[in-house]
N, C-alpha and C positions, 0 to 999 in steps of 0.2 A: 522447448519451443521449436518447431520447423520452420523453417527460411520460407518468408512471404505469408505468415500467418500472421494478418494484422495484433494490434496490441492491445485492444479490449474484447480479442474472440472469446466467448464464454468458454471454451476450453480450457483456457489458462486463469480462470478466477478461480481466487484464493478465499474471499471475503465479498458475499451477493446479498444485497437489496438490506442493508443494515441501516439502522437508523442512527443516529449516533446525538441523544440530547442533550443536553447543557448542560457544559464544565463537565464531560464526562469521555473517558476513553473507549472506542468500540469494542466488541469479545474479537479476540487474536484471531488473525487468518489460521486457514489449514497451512500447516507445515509445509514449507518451501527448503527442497532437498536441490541443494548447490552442488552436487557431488558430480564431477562432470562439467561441469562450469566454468568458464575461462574469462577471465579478464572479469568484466560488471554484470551484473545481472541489473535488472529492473525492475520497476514496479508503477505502474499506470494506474490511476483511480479515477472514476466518473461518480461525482453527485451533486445535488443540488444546495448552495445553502438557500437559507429564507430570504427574499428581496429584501431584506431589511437588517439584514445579516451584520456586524462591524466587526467581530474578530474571526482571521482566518484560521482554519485548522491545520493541524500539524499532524505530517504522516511520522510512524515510530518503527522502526525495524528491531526486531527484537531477536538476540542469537544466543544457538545453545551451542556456546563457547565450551566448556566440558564434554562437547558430547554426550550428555543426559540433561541437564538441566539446563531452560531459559532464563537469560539476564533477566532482574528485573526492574535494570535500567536500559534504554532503549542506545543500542549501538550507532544510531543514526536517525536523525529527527531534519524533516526538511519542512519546513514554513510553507504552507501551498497559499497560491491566489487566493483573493479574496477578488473576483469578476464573477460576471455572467450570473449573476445574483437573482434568484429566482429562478434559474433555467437547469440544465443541464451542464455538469463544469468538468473538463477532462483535463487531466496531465498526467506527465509521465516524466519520473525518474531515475536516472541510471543511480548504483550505487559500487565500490568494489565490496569485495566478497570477505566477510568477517569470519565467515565459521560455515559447515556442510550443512548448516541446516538453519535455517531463519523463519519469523514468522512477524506479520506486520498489522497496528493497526493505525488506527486514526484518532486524534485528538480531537473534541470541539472543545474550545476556550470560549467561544462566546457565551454568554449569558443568558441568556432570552432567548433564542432561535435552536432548534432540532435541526439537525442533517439529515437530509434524505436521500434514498435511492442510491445510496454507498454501495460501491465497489472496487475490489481491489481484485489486478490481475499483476501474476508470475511472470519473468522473462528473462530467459537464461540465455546466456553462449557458449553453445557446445560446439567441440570438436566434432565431422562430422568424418568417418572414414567412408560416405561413397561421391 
């Protein structure tokens, strides 16, 4: 990520225009390489649930703690909003840094309702030498 590049610039997504439908977990971001990284990285998601929506999803970081292979239990799970129901829905979470390489999806637990218009974007802190 470069200093002053907003948080949902399509250059930093990981995970674009996914659907994610009931009781069901989305397919894994592209590989998020920490390597270089300092202190937390991030992960920002915009979508929509159904105006009619009652349980909120849960974003899942997932690390390849060996260095070849990914957990296939999620290193970090944050509970997102359940607002703006029907529209477009943004947040953004810091997390620290589990392993050089991570990849993230999205939960829906609701039962009834599809997620739409899912995205997920990368956000690191690097060192910068200039």
């Amino acid at each position: 990520m470069v200093a002053g590049i907003a948080w949902n610039d399509p250059s930093s997504a990981v995970l674009t225009d996914a659907e994610v439908p009931v009781e069901t977990e989305s397919d894994l971001s592209s590989e998020i390489d920490l390597n270089g990284c300092v202190g937390l990285f991030g992960v920002g998601v915009t979508m929509t649930y159904n105006a009619s929506a009652t349980v909120a999803a849960v974003l899942r970081v997932y690390a390849k703690i060996d260095g070849t292979n990914y957990s296939d239990e999620p290193v970090y799970e944050r509970t997102m909003a359940l607002r703006d129901a029907g529209l477009a829905h943004q947040q953004y979470f810091p997390f620290p840094i589990p392993a050089q390489c991570v990849k993230v999806a999205v939960y829906n637990g609701d039962n009834t309702y599809t997620i739409t218009s899912l995205t997920a974007y990368a956000h690191k802190n690097v060192l910068s030498t200039s």
